[in-house]
N, C-alpha and C positions, 0 to 999 in steps of 0.2 A: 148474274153478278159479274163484277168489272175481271175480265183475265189478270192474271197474277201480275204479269209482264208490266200491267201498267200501276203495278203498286209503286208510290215515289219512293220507296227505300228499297226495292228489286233490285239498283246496282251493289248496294252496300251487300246483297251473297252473292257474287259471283264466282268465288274461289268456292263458296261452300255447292254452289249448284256445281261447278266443274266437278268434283269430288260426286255428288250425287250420281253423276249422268256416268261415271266411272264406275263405280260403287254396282249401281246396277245391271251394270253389264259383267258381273263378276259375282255379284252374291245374291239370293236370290230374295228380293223382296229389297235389297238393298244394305242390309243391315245384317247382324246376327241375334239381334234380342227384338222383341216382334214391340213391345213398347218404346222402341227407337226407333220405329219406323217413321217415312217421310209423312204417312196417312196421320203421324200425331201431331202435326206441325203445321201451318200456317204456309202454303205454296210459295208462296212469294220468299219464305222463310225458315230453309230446310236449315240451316244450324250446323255445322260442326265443327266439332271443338278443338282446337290445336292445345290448351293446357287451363290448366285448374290453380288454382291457389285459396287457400281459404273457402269462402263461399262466393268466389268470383271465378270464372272461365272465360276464356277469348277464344272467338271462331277464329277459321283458318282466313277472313278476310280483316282479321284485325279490330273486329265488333266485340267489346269487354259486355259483360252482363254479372248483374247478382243473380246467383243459380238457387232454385228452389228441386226440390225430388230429391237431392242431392243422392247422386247416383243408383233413382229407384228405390232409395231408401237405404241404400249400405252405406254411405259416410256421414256418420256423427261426429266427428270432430274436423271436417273439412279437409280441402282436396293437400295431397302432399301435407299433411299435418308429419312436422319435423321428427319428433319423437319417433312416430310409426316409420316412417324414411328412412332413421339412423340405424333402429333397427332391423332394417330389411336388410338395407346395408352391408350391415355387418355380417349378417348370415349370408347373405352371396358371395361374400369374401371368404367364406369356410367351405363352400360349394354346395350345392345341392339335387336332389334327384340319386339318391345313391343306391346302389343294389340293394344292399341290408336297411334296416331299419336306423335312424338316426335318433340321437338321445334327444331331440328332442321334443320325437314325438310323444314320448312317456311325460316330457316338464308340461308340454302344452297342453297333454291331457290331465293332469292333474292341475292347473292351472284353472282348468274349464271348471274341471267338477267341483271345485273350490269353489266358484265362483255361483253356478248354479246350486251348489247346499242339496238339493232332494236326491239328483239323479247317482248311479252309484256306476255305470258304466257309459263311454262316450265312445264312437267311431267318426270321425271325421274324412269328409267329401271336399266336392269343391263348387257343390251346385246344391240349391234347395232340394230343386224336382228327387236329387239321387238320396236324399235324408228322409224324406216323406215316402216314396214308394221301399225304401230299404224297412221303415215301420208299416206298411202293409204287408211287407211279406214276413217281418217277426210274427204277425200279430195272426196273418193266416197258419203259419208254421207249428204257433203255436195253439190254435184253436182248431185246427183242423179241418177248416171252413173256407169256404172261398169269395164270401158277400163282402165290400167293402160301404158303410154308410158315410157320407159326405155333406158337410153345412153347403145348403144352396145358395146359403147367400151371402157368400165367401169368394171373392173373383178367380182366384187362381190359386192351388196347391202344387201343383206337379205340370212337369210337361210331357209325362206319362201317361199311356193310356187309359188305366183305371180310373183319372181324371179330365182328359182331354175328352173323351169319347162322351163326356155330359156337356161339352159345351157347343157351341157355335161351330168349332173346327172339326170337328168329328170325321173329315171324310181319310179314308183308309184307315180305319179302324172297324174290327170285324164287330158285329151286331154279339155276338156271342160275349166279347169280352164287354162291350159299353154295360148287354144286361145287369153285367158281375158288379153294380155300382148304382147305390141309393141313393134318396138328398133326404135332408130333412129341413127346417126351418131353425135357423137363429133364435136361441133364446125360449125357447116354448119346451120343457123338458116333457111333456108330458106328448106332447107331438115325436116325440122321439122314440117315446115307450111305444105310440103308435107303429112307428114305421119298424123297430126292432121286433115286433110284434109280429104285424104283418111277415113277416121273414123270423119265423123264429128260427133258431137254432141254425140260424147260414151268415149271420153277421160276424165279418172276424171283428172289425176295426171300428170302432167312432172316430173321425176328425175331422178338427176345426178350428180357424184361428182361434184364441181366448176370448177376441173382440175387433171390430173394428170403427169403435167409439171409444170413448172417454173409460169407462168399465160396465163391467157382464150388467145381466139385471142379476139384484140381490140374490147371492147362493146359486144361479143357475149354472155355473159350472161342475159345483160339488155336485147337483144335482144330477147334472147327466154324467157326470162318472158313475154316479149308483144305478141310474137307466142301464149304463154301457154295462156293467159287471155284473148286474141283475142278472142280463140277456147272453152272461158268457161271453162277451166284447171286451177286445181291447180298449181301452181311452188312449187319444192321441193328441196331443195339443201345438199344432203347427205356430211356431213363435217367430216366424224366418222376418213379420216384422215387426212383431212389439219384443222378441228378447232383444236387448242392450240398447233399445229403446225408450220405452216404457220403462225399463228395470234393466239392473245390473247383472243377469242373468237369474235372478230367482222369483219368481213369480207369483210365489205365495199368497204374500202379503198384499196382492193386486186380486189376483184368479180367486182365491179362498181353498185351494187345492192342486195337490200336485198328481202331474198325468201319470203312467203307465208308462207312455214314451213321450218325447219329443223333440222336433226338429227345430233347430236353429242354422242362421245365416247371416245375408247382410250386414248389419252393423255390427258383427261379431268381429270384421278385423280391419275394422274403417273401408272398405273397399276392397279390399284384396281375396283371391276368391276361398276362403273355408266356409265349409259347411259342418254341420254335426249332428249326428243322432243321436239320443242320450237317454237313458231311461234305469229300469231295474233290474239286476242283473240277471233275475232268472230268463229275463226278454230275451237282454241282450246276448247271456253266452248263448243261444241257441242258435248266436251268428259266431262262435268259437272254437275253438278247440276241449274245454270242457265240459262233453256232452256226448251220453252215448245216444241220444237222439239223430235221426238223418239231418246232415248239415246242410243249412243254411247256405245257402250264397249272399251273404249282408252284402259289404259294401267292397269293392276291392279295383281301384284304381292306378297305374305309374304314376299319377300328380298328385294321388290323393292326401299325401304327407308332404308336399312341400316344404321343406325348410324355411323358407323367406317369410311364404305367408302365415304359416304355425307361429315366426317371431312377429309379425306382426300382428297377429292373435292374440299374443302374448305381452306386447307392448301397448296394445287398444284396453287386456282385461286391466292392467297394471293403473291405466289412466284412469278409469273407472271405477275403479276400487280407491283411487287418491282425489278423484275431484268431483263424484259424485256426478256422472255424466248426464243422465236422465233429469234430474233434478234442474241442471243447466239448461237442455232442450226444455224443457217445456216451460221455464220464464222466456226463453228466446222466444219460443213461439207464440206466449200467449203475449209478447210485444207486437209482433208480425200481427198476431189475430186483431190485437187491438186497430193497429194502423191501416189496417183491411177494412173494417167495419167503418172505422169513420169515415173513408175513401167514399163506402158506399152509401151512409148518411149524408153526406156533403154531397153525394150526382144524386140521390134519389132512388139509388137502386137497391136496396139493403133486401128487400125480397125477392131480388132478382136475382143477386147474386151471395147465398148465403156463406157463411163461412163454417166448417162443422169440423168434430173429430177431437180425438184427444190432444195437446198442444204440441207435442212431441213428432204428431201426423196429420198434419191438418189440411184438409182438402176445400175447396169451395165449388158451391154450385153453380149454374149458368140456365137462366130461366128467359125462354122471352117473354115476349106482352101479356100473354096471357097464362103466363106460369110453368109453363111447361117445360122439362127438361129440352135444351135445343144444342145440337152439333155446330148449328151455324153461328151461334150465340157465344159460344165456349171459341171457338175461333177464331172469332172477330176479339174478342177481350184478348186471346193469346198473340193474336197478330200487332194490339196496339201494345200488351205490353213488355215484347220484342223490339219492335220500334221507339221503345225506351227505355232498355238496356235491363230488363227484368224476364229471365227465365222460368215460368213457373208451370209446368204442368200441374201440378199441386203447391201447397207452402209448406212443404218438408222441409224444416231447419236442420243445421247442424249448430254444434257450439260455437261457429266461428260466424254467424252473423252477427256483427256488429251491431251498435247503434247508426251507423253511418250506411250500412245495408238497410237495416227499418227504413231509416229515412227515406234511401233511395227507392225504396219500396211502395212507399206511401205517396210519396210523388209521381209516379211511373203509375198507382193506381188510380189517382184521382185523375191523372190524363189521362188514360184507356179509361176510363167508366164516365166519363162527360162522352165518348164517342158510343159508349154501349146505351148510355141514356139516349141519346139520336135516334139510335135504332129501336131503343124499346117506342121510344116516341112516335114514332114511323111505322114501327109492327111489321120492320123487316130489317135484316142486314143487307139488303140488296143497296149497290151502291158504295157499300162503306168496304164490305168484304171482297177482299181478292182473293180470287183462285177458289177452289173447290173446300167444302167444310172436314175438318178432322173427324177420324172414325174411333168407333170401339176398336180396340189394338182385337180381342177375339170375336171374330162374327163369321158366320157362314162363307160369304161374297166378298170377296175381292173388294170390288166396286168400281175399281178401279184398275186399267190397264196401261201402264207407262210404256208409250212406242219410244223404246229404247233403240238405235241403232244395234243390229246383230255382232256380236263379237268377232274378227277376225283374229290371225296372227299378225298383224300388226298395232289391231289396236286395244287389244288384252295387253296390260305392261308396255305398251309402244307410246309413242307421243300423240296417237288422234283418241288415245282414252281419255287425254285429260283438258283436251279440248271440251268445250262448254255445247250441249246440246239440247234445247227445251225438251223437257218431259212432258209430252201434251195429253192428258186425261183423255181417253176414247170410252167408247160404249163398250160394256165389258161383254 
């Protein structure tokens, strides 16, 4: 395939590759969140973003785009959404970070649990991974057990070991602790009963997102809560992305049941980082002070009550409770869906590249000639529709895509998918794609080895960091 270099929109990142070639001589892999890496991005086309507005961002070379993922999934109401700013605002103007406790971490947890309706006690973090492994160790703590069983077919719960050590990334993590961690299948309750079976009496935990489709199959989640409780397991129901998503924090009336625990995130405060663990209280005080049981270490971090982010916690639940947030995502997105699909009946490609997921989270497929999921396929689409001003690792909405966003969306697809139709035609992206194809964010290998110049003292922080250097792909 043609080197990146000679992609004809290469000049248009040149600010963003200077930042790249800096970036990795500094942090390692480049980035700090491993689905921001350059591996998910189109060579020619590393992206970064100097500011947000709405559902549009401009990179650091002055390239505007309609933004889809909309921050991995944590901004629903779009970037710098005024309300949640005024109130950040305001609360940095009171200060925040204090010795004691601030009042309003009691308003903002009674705010939550308002909002959520089932759960009766909430701990708030400022990371997913620290909500889900704090309901591993309720759930061990309180069963006395040390098995943790996990949906395999759920990409990511934690960035802790208990869940890391099942995937791709596994390496320094001991064998001893990966055994302490089951899978079972999505959806098949009675496969469940199997695997809790097989381990009886060592399961502390069930978890697993609700879904990550449109909804469960019928009653399958009330059902493996009874699998789980049959078996002396916790239920846990990871919501980090369908709460304030899919629903306004209560899940009920979606799932057909409420967990034991669970963690929430992401669109919990438009972007800003709160986490929280939430469940029933006998769980929870056993991460408390009333209990004469051996205590817990739950959750216990200096950031983890923020002021700023708890108001706009509090400013995001308030929206949500007044405009019916969810309800908005998913007319947006089944706009976006719509204009997707016709994109790909007008090139031809409609089973190449399908469009799937609940409307609120809606992902699309990349198939080549012959059907087959392809990395090189998904990158050439992401490369053309980059090169015309559409960011989309997925078509994650928030409430702030306009009509005027669809639009631009619809246009931007039907020219990338006339160049994906080439390829399908061809039965190869060779030619069309530049630079090397985008990876699973978690996989074993690397693949990939960026000859980064070495860091010195002068160009750590110095001015030869921010000179422009090709990142050239070697043999790993």
């Amino acid at each position: 395939m043609p080197d990146a270099a000679l992609d004809p929109d290469y000049p248009r990142f040149a600010a963003s590759r200077a930042h790249q070639v800096r970036a990795h001589r500094l942090i390692p892999g480049g980035v700090h969140t491993y689905a921001r890496g350059d591996d998910q991005m189109p060579e020619a086309m590393p992206v970064v973003v100097a500011a947000g507005d709405g559902c549009r961002v401009r990179d650091l070379d002055g390239n505007r785009y309609v933004e889809y993922g909309m921050g991995l999934r944590a901004v629903t109401l779009g970037y710098a959404h005024p309300e949640v700013t005024a109130a950040v605002e305001a609360a940095l103007r009171e200060g925040t970070g204090f010795t004691r406790p601030a009042a309003r971490e009691a308003e903002a947890a009674e705010a939550f649990l308002d909002a959520v309706g089932w759960a009766e006690r909430v701990k708030f973090a400022k990371d997913g991974s620290s909500a889900t492994t704090a309901a591993v160790t309720l759930a061990r703590a309180a069963t006395g057990r040390d098995l943790v069983a996990i949906c395999a077919d759920h990409p990511f719960l934690s960035q802790h070991e208990w869940f890391i050590g099942t995937t791709g990334m596994a390496a320094g993590i001991p064998r001893a602790i990966r055994d302490l961690t089951v899978t079972f299948p999505y959806g098949d309750a009675d496969a469940l009963d199997a695997v809790l079976a097989a381990h009886a009496g060592r399961v502390a935990a069930v978890i697993m997102e609700p879904t990550r489709a449109a909804a469960p199959p019928d009653g399958y989640l009330a059902a493996a809560r009874g699998v789980a409780h049959r078996h002396g397991a916790v239920f846990v129901l990871d919501e980090m992305i369908t709460g304030f998503r899919y629903h306004s924090g209560d899940g009920r009336p979606l799932w057909g049941v409420a967990p034991d625990l669970a963690s929430f995130g992401k669109a919990l405060a438009n972007g800003f980082s709160v986490s929280a663990l939430a469940g029933r209280a006998d769980l929870m005080d056993l991460g408390g002070l009333a209990t004469d049981a051996d205590r817990v270490f739950l959750l216990s971090s200096t950031h983890g009550s923020e002021t700023h982010a708890l108001a706009a916690m509090q400013a995001t639940l308030r929206i949500h409770a007044r405009d019916d947030v969810p309800a908005q995502l998913a007319a947006r997105g089944a706009a976006v869906r719509a204009a997707v699909e016709a994109a790909t009946r007008a090139t031809g490609t409609a089973d190449h590249v399908p469009v799937s997921g609940h409307d609120a989270n809606l992902v699309f497929g990349t198939l080549d000639a012959d059907g087959a999921p392809s990395q090189a396929y998904r990158t050439l689409l992401l490369q053309e529709l980059t090169r015309r001003g559409v960011l989309a690792p997925s078509l994650v909405v928030s409430t702030a895509h306009d009509d005027a966003a669809v639009e631009a969306t619809a246009e931007a697809f039907e020219g990338a998918l006339a160049v994906y139709r080439r390829a399908l035609d061809a039965g190869t992206t060779d030619g069309l794609l530049f630079g090397r194809p985008v990876q699973p964010a978690l996989r074993r290998r690397a693949g990939l080895v960026w000859s980064v110049p070495a860091p010195n003292a002068t160009q750590v922080g110095g001015d030869s960091a921010d000179t422009p250097v090709p990142l050239t792909p070697s043999a790993p």
